[in-house]
C-alpha positions in Angstrom: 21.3 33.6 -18.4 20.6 31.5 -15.2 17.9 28.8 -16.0 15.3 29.1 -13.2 11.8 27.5 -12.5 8.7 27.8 -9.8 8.5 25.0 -7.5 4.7 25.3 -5.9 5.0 23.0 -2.7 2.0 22.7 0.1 3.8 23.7 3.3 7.6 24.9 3.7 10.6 22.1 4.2 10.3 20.7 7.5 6.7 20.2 7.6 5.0 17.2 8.7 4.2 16.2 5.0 7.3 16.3 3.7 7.0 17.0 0.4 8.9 20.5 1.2 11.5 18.7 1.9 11.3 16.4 -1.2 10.9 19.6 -3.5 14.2 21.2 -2.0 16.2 18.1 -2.2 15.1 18.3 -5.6 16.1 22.1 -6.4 19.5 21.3 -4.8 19.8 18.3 -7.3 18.7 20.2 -10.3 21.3 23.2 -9.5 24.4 21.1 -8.9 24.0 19.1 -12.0 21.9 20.7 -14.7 22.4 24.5 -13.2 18.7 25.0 -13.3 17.6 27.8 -10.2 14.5 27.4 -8.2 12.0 30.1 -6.7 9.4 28.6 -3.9 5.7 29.4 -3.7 3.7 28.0 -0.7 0.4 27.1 -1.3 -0.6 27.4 2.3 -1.3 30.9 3.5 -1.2 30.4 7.3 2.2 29.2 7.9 5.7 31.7 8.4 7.3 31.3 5.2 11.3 32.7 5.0 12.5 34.9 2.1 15.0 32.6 1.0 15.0 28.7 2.1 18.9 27.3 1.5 19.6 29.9 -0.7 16.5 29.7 -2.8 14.1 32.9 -3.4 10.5 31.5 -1.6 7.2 33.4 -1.2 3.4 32.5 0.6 0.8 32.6 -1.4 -1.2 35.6 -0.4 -4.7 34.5 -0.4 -6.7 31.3 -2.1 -7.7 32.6 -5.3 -7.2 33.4 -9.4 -6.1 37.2 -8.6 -3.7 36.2 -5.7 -2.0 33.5 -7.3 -2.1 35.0 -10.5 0.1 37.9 -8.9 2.4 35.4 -7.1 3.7 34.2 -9.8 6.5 36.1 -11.1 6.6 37.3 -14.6 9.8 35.3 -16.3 9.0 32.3 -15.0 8.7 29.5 -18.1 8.2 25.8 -15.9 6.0 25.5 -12.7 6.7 22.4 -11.1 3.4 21.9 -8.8 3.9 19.3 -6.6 0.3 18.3 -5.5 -1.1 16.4 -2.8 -4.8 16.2 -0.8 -3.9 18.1 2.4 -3.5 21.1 2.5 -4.9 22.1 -1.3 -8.0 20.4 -0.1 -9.4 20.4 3.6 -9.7 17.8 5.6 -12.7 18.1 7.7 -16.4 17.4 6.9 -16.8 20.6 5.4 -14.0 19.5 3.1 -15.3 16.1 2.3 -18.3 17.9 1.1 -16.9 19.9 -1.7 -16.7 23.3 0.5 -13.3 25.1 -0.2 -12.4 22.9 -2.5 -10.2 25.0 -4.8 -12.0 24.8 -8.2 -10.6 28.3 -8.7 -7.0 27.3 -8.7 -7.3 25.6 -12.1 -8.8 28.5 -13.9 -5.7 30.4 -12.5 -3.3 28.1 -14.0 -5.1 27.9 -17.2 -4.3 32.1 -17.0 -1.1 31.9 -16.2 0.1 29.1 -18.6 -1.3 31.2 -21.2 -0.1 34.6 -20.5 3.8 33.6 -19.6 3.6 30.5 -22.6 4.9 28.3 -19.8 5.1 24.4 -19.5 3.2 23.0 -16.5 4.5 19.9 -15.0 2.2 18.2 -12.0 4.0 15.7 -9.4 1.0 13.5 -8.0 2.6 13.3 -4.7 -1.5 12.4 -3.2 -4.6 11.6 -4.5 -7.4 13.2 -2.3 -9.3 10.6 -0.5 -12.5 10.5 1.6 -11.7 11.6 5.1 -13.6 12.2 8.2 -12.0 15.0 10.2 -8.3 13.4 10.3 -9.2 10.1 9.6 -9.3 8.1 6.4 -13.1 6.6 6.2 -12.4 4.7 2.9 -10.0 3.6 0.5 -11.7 5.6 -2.1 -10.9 8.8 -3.7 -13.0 11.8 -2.7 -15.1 12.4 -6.0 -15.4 16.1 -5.4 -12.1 17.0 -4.6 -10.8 14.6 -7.8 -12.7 16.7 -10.1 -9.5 19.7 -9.3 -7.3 16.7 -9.6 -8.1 14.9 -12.7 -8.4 18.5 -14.3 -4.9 19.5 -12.9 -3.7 16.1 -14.9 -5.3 17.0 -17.9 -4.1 20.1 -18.4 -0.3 19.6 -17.5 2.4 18.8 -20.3 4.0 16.1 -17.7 2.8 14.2 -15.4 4.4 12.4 -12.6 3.7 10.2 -9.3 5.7 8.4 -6.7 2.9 5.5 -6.4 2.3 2.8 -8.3 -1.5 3.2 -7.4 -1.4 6.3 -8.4 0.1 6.0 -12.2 -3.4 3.3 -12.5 -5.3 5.8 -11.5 -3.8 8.8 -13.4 -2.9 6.3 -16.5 -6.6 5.5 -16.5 -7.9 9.3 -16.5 -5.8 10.3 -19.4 -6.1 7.6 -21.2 -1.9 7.1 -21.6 1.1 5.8 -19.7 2.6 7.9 -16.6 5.9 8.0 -15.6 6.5 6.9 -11.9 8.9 8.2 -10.0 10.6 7.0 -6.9 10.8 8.5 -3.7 14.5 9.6 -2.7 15.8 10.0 1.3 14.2 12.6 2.7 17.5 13.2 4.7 19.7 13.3 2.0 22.1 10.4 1.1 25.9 9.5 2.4 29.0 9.4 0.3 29.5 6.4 2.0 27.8 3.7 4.8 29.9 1.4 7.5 29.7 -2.1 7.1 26.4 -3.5 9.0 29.0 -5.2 11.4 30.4 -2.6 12.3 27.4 -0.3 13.2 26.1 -0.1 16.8 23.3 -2.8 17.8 20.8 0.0 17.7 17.3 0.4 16.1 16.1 3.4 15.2 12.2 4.8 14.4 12.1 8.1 13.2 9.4 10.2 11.3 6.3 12.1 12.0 3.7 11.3 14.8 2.2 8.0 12.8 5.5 6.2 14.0 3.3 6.0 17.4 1.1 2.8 15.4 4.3 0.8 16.2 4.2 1.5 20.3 0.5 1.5 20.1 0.1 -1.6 18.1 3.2 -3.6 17.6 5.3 -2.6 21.1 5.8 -6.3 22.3 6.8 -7.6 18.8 9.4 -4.5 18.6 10.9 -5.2 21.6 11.0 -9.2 21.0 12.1 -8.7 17.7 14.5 -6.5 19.2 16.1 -9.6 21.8 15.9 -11.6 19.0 18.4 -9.4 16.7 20.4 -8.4 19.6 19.4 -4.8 19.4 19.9 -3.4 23.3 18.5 0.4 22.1 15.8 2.3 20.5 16.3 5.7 19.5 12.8 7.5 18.9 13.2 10.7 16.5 10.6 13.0 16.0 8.0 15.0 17.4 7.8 14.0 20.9 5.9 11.1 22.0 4.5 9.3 25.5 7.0 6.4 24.9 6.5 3.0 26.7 8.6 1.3 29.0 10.2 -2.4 28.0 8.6 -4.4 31.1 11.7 -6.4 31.2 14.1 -3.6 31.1 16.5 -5.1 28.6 16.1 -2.8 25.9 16.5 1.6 26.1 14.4 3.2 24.9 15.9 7.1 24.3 13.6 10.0 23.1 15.6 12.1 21.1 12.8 14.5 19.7 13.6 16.9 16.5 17.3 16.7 14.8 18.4 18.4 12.1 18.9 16.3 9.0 22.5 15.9 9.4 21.7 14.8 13.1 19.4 12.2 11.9 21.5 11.0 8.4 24.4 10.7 11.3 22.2 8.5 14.0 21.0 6.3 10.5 25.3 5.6 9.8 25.9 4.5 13.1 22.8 2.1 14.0 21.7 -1.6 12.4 17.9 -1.5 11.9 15.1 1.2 11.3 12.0 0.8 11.9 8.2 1.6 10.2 4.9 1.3 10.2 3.2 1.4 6.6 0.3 -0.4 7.0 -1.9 1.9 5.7 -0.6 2.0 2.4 -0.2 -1.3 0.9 1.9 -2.3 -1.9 3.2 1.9 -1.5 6.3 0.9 0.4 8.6 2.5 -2.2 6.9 5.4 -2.1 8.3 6.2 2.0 10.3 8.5 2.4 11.6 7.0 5.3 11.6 3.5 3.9 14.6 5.0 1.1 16.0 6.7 4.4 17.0 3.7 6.0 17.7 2.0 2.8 20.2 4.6 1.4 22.0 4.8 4.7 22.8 1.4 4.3 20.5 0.0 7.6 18.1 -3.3 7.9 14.6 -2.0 7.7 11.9 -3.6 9.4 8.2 -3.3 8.8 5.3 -4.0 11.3 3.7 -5.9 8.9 4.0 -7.2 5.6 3.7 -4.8 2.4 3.2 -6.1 -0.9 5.5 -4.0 -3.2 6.8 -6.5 -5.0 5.9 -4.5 -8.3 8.8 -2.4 -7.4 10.8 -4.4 -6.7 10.5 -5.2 -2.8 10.3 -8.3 -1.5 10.0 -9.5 2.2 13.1 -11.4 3.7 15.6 -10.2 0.9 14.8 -6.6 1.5 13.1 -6.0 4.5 11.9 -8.3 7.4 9.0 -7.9 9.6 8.5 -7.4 13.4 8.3 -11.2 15.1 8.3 -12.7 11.6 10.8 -15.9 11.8 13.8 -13.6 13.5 15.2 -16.3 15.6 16.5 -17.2 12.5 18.3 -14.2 11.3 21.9 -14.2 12.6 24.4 -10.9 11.8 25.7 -12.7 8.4 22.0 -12.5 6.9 21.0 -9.3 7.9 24.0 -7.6 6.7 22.5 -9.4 3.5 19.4 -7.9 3.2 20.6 -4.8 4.6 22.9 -4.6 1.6 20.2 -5.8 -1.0 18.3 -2.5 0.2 21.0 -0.7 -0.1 21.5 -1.2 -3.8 17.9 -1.0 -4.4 17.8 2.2 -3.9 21.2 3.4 -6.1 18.1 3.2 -8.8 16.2 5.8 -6.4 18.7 8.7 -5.5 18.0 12.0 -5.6 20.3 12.4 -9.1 18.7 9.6 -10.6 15.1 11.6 -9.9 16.7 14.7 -11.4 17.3 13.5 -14.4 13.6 12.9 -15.0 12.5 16.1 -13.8 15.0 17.4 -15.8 13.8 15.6 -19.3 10.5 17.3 -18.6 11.9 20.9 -18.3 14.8 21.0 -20.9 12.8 22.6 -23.8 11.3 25.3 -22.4 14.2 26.6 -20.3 17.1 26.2 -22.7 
């Protein structure tokens, strides 16, 4: 009897969140080692969804509420995985920061279907929902309406999870108990293999969604000095497309190469030295980018714009990562092979197997 499970995920892989991607890498994982099949239901009801997404049964939710979703979810299914973030169960304009459309409904529906299929629930904190003022963050704080669905989601799962060390405070605090963290795996997938740093390309590469503009907008003549500094002669932008500016001295390229595949981008990350991001916004979060484990796991330098304090997971600035026009005069090839190396095996305790495993732990009983 195949083993399967529902994965509930915001928007389909290849979105600008992410976490699509994150929950297939994760059904892949699960299948390969523990045999354990995956159906995908898409919270979102205004985006193209595909029947099948790498091989994997998927479906749209019809329509935001109890009856729809109730019907949606199919009738054998024992674990829902529901990997939960602020956009898009919550929206993000004023209306939004008010408390209108804020799905209240959608934890009465999984109170019904938990009891009528006897399943186990388990909730990945992937977001908490903050205030916002149409797309911008206007505190630090969490939106109180919108945390009433979200500290009743946690209360009502049989595992929770996050990816943020903030997060597991805040989540430890509302249940009253330890939660397990989790640590975000390379949203590209990971090599078999990665060249020695010498013998990669002197390129530098920023990749990701459209915030990777904060580092031309903000830190552009610190890249590009950093980049003389480190003997980089290239930058390869990948991504949505972007206005990209011109090094006034014309010593370093700058090439747009727009949307890759993953394979496309995993291949640019093997042959190229450094990569590049901005994660100033989320301080003390760096483990929890995506693209921060990208770079790491395909064995490149990363560089931040500014300093992150992450040391609680074990990240610490000039032995993992070094910062834009912080002291690089005095890096030479010998000690940023080092540090690109020390990220490397900092994340071998991140991978996408390793993350398995716990999601795994969580799911065992009620599907064997």
């Amino acid at each position: 009897m195949v083993k399967q499970i529902l994965q509930i995920i915001p928007t389909p892989p290849n979105s600008s969140d992410g976490i699509g991607d994150y929950a297939l890498l994760l059904a892949i994982q699960l299948r390969q080692d523990f045999q354990v099949d995956t159906r995908f239901l898409v919270f979102r009801d205004d985006v193209p969804v595909e029947p099948t997404i790498n091989g994997f049964a998927s479906s749209r939710l019809p329509a935001h509420n109890p009856a729809a979703f109730c019907s949606s979810i199919p009738a054998d299914t024992k674990v829902i995985i529901i990997h939960f973030s602020g956009y898009p169960y919550f929206h993000t304009n004023l209306k939004g920061a008010f408390g209108i459309g804020t799905p209240f409904w959608l934890i009465d529906a999984l109170r019904l279907v938990v009891k009528s299929h006897q399943l186990k629930l388990i909730v990945m904190f992937h977001e908490l929902p903050k205030l916002h003022w149409q797309q911008f963050y206007v505190f630090e704080f969490l939106n109180p309406i919108h945390s009433i669905v979200s500290r009743r989601l946690a209360r009502m799962a049989d595992a929770v999870l996050t990816s943020s060390t903030n997060l597991q405070a805040i989540l430890s605090q509302w249940l009253g108990k330890d939660i397990t963290k989790i640590s975000i795996f390379s949203g590209i997938g990971e090599p078999e293999s990665v060249p020695p740093f010498g013998a990669r390309q002197p390129h530098l590469v920023i990749f990701g969604g459209s915030p990777r503009n904060r580092i031309y907008q903000n830190h552009f003549p610190a890249l590009i000095q950093s980049c003389k500094l480190l003997g980089i002669e290239a930058i390869y932008d990948i991504g949505p497309p972007l206005k990209l500016p011109e090094d006034p001295s014309s010593e370093i390229e700058l090439v747009a190469m727009g949307f890759l595949s993953q394979a496309e981008i995993s291949q640019r990350l093997l042959t190229a030295r450094i990569g590049c991001i901005d994660y100033t916004p989320f301080p003390g979060n760096l483990a929890k980018s995506s693209v921060f484990a990208a770079y790491c796991a395909h064995g490149l330098l990363p560089i931040l714009t500014r300093y992150n304090p992450s040391e609680a997971d074990g990240l610490h600035l000039d032995r993992h990562y070094l910062v834009l026009g912080n002291k690089l005069d005095d890096v030479n090839l010998d000690r940023a092979a080092a540090i690109a190396d020390r990220a490397h095996e900092w994340y071998q305790s991140h991978t996408i197997a390793e993350i398995a495993k716990t999601f795994f732990a969580c799911i065992a009983n009620a599907i064997a």
